[in-house]
Steps between C-alpha positions, in 0.01 A plus 500: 500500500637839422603712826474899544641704777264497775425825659351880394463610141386854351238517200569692257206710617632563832364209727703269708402115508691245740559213251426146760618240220401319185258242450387288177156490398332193530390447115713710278816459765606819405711696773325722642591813783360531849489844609344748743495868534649682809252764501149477614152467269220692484311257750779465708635131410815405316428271238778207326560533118586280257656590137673292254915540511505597193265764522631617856835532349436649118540876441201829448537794305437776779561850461664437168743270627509117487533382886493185675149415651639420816842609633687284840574763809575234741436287744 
């Protein structure tokens, strides 16, 4: 299974996300991202994400620039 660095991560947008680990997905067994974000929600909760590696790692156009969707900060 592929392994990331474990810890916080910036979006592109400005968010931070804890990444927990990597899991495959039961049908496709593609890898797949666990992650949470270190600030609250609206109702109060924070909620675990999932994305596929490949799409947690591929790049945006933003502000007329081509950046990295998420970017490692540490652990």
């Amino acid at each position: 299974m592929t392994t990331i660095k474990l810890g916080k991560y910036r979006h592109f947008k400005g968010g931070e996300y804890e990444v927990v680990g990597v899991a495959k997905h039961s049908e496709s067994l593609d890898v797949m991202v666990i992650y949470k974000p270190l600030y609250p929600l609206e109702d109060g909760e924070l909620e675990t994400w999932v994305r596929p590696i490949e799409m947690f790692f591929d790049t945006k156009q933003h502000e007329g620039k081509e950046v990295l969707r998420f970017t490692y900060l540490g652990e």
